[in-house]
N, C-alpha and C positions, 0 to 999 in steps of 0.2 A: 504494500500500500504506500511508505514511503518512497519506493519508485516512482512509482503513477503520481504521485502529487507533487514529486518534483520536476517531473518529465510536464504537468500541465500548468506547475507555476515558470517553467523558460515558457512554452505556448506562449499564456498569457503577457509576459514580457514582449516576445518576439513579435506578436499581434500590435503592440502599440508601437512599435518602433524604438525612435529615439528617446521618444515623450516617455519609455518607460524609463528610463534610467539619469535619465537628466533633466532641468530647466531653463540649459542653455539655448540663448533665442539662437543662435547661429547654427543648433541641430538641424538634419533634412526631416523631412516631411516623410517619413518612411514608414506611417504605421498605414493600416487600411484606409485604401481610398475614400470612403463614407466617414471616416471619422473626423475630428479634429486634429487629430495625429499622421493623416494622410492629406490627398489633395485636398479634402474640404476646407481642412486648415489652412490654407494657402492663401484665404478669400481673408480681403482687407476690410475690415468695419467701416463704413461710409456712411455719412448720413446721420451719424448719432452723436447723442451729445453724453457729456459726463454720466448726467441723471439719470439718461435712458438706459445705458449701464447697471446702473447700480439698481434701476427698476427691474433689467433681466435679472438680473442676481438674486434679487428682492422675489419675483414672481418663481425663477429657477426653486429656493428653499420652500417659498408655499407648496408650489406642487408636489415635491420629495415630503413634503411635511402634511401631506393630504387635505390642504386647502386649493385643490386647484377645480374644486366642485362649487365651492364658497361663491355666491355670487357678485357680489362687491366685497373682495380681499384689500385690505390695509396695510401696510407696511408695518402696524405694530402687530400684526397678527404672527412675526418672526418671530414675536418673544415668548409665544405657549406654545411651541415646537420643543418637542424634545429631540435635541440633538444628537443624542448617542444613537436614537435610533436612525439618524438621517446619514447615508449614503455620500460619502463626501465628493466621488467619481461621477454616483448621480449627477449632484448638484451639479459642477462644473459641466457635464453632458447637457442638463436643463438647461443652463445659462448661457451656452453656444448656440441652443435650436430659440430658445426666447431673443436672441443678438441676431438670427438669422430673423424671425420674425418681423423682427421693427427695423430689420432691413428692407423686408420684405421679398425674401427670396428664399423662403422656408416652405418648404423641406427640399433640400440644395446634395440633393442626391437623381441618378438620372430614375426616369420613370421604373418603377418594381414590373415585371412582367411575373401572370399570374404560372407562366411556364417558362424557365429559365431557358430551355432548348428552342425557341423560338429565333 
């Protein structure tokens, strides 16, 4: 069993790329293309401002924190989240596809085919 779990934690490394092992900006873009660690990463934020930032961020933690059902969410609604239970990969996942959003070029992946052999 120790075999297999360390044979699936390199996987999981080798799947994000560089982004697994470092935070250097001058890494490649070498995890899977869909991710933020592959080409999607590549795409520059345009269009936004500080706030709107920090609003993905803000709306990213609701959602991992089960408020993204909430019909008008608050920003103090960050502080009855319980943290340990939140997903910190998540969050930062949320807060790329909410940045792709208020870009407006979300979901910035190419079209899914319902049959990949297509």
């Amino acid at each position: 069993m120790d075999e297999f779990m360390n044979k699936l934690e390199f996987a999981m490394f080798e799947i994000q790329g560089s982004s697994g092992y470092s935070l250097e900006r001058n890494r490649p873009y070498d995890g899977q293309p869909h991710t933020d660690s592959g080409q999607r990463g590549k795409i520059e934020v345009k269009g936004l401002t500080m706030r709107d930032i920090k609003d993905c961020i803000v709306r990213a933690f609701l959602d991992c924190g089960g408020f993204s059902d909430k019909k008008y969410p608050v920003i103090d609604d960050v502080y009855s989240i319980d943290l340990e239970k939140i997903d910190p990969v998540a969050v930062m996942q949320a807060t790329t596809c909410w940045i792709e959003k208020y870009m407006g070029i979300y979901p910035n992946v190419p079209k899914l085919k319902e049959n990949p052999n297509e």
